[in-house]
C-alpha positions as CSV (number, residue, x, y, z in Angstrom):
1,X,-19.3,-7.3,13.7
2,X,-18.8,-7.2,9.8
3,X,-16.2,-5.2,8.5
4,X,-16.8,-3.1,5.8
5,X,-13.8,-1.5,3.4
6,X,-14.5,0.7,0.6
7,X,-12.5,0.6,-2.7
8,X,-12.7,2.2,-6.3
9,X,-15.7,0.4,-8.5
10,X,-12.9,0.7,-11.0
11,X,-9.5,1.4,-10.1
12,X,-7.3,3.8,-12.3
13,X,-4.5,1.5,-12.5
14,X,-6.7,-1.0,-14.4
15,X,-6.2,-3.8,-11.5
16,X,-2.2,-3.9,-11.1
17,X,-3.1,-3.6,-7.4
18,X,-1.5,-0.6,-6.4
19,X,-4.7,1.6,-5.1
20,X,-4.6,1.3,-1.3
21,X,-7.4,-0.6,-1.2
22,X,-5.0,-3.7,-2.0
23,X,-3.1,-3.1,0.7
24,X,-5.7,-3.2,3.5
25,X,-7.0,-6.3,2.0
26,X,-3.6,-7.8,2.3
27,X,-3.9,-7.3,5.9
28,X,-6.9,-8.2,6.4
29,X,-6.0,-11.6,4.5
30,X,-2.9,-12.1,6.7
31,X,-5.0,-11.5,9.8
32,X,-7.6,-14.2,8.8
33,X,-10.9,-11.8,8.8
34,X,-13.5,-11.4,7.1
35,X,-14.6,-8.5,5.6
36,X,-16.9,-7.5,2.9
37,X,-16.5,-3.8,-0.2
38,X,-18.2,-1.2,-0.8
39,X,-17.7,-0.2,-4.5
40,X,-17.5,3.5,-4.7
41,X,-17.3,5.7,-7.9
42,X,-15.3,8.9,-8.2
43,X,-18.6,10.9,-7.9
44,X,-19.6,8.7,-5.4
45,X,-16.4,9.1,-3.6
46,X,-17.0,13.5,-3.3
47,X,-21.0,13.0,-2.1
48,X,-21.8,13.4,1.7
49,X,-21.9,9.9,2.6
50,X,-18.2,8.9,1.6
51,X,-17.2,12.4,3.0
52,X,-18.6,11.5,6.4
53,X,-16.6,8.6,6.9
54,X,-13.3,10.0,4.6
55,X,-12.8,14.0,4.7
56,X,-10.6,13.8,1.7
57,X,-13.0,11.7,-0.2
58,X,-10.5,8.7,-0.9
59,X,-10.5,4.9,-0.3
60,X,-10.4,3.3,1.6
61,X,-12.2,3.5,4.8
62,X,-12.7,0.9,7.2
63,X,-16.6,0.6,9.1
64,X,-16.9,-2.3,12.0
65,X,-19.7,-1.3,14.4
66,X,-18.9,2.3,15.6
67,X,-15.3,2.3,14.4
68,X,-14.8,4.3,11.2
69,X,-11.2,4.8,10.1
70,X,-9.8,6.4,7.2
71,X,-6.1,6.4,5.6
72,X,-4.6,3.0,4.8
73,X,-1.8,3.0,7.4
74,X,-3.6,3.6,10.1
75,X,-6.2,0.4,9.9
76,X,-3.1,-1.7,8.9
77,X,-1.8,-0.4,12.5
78,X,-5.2,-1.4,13.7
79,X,-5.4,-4.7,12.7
80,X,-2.3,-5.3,13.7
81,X,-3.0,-4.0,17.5
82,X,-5.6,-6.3,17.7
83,X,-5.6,-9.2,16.2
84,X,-2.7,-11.7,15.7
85,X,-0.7,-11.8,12.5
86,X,1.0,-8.8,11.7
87,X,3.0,-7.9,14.6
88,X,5.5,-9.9,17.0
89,X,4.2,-10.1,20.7
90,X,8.0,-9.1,21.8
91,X,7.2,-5.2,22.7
92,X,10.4,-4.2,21.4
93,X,9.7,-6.5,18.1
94,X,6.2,-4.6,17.7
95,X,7.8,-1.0,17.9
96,X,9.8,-1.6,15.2
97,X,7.4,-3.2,13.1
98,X,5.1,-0.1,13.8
99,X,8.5,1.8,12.8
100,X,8.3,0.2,9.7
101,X,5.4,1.2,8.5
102,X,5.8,5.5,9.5
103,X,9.2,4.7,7.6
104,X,7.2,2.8,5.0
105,X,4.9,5.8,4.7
106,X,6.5,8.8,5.5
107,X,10.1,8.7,3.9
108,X,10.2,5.9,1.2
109,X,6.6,6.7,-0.3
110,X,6.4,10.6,-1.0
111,X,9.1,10.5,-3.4
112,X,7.5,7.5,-5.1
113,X,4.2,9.6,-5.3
114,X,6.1,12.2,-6.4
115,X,7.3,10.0,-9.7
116,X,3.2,10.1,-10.7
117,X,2.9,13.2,-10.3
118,X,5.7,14.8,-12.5
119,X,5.1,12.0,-14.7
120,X,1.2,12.3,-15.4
121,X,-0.2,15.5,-13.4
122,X,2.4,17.9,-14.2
123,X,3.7,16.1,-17.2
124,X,2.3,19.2,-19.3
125,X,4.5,21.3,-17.5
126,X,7.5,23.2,-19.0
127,X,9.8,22.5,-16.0
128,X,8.1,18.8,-15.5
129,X,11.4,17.5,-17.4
130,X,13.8,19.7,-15.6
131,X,12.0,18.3,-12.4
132,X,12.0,14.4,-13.5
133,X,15.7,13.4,-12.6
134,X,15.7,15.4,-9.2
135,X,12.6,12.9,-8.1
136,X,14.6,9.7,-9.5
137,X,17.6,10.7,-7.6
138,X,15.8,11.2,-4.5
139,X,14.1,7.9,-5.1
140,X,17.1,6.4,-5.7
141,X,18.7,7.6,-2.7
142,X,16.0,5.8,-0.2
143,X,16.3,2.3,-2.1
144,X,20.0,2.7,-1.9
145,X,19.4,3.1,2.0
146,X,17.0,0.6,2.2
147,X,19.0,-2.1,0.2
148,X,21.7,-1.7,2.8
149,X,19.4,-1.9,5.6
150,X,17.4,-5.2,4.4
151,X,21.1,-6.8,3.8
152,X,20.6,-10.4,3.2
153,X,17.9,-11.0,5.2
154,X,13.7,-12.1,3.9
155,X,12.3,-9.2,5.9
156,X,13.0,-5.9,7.4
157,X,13.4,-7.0,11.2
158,X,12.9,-10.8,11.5
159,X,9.9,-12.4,10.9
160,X,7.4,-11.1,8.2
161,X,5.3,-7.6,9.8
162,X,3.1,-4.9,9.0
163,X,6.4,-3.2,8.2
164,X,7.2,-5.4,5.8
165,X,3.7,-5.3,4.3
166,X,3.5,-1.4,4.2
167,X,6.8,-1.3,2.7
168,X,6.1,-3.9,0.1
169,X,2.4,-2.4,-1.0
170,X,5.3,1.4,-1.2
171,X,7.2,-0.4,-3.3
172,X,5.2,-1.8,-5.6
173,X,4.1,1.3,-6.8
174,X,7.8,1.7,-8.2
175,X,7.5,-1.8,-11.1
176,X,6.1,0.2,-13.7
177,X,8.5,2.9,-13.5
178,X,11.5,-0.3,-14.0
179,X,13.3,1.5,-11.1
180,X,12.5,-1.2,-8.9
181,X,14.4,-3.9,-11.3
182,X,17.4,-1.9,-10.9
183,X,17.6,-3.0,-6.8
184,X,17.6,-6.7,-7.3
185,X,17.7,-7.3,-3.2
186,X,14.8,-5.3,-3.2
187,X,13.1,-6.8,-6.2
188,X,13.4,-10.3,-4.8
189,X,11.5,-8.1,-1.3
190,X,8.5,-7.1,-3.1
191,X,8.7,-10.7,-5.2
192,X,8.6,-12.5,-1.2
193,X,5.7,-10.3,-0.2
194,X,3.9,-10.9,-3.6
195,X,3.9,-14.8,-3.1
196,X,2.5,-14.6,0.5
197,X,-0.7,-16.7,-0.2
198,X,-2.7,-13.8,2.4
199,X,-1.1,-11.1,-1.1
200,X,-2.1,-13.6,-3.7
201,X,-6.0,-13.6,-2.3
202,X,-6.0,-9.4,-1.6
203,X,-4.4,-8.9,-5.3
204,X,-7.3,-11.6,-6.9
205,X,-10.6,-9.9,-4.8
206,X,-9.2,-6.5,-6.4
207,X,-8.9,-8.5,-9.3
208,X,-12.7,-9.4,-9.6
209,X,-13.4,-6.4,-10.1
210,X,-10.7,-4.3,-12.0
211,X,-9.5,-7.0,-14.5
212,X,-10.2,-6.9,-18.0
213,X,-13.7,-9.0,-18.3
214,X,-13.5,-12.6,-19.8
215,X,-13.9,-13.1,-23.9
């Protein structure tokens, strides 16, 4: 059955790969499918037919027969459920990975999020600048916790998982922002997830379509 993902027909960060759709592809990469994208514009994205499949009218979703999923975690936990790649067959080994990626999306990203938002929606704002250091510190407190965690080692529990990829595409969002430079064991993370050929070919289909158009 062909699998269908839906991502932005532009993408707001101009192709630095940090819309979700990137991640999903990334998985999809790792896990040797193929799949095929359905451009979708922001108006497109609030019509019917995108509601139908997404009830908060975002990207991406996921179509492959009757499956329709929405929210990027939860078709990374998909793909990894059921096909080879991004989870170890130990049962133990695949709880944690899967642990991974609630920790990935539930504690390290919302105060990452939260940097945008104070920085661009609420930037107006005449507390937005009393806000600001409150979010860093927060953010700073889960990479502090995090660096300790990872250690020395490559990955977060052994060998490279969907953890590791949720927790990568999370982090990501943080470059910009130069915070991430300031956590050079986690740096060198996000750098090892980057050069995974199955990151090099989601971040180049994205690519195709958000980079600047050749001279």
């Amino acid at each position: 059955m062909t699998i269908t993902i839906t991502a932005f027909n532009r993408s707001p960060d101009g192709g630095k790969g940090l819309a979700r759709d990137t991640r999903v592809r990334w998985a999809l990469e790792e896990t040797g499918l193929v799949y095929q994208t359905r451009l979708l514009s922001f108006e497109a994205m609030k019509e019917p037919a995108h509601l139908a499949l997404h009830p908060f009218g975002q990207i991406p979703t996921y179509e492959e027969g009757d499956l329709v999923l929405f929210e990027s975690g939860a078709i990374i936990l998909h793909l990894a459920q059921h096909h080879p790649g991004l989870l170890p067959v130990d049962a133990n080994a695949r709880a944690r990975g899967t642990a991974w990626m609630f920790a990935a999306l539930n504690t390290v990203e919302p105060p990452i999020l939260d940097l945008t938002c104070v920085k661009i929606i609420e930037g107006d704002k005449p507390w937005a600048q009393d806000r600001l250091p409150l979010v860093v510190a927060r953010i700073r407190h889960r990479l502090d916790q995090l660096t300790m965690r990872l250690g020395d080692a490559e990955w977060l529990d052994g060998a490279f998982s969907a953890g590791d990829l949720t927790m990568v595409s999370v982090l990501l969002r943080l470059r910009p922002s130069g915070i991430l430079a300031q956590f050079p064991a986690l740096d060198a993370y996000v750098s090892r997830g980057e050069a995974r050929p199955a990151y090099q070919r989601a971040f180049a289909a994205q690519w195709a379509i958000n980079g600047p158009p050749s001279p």
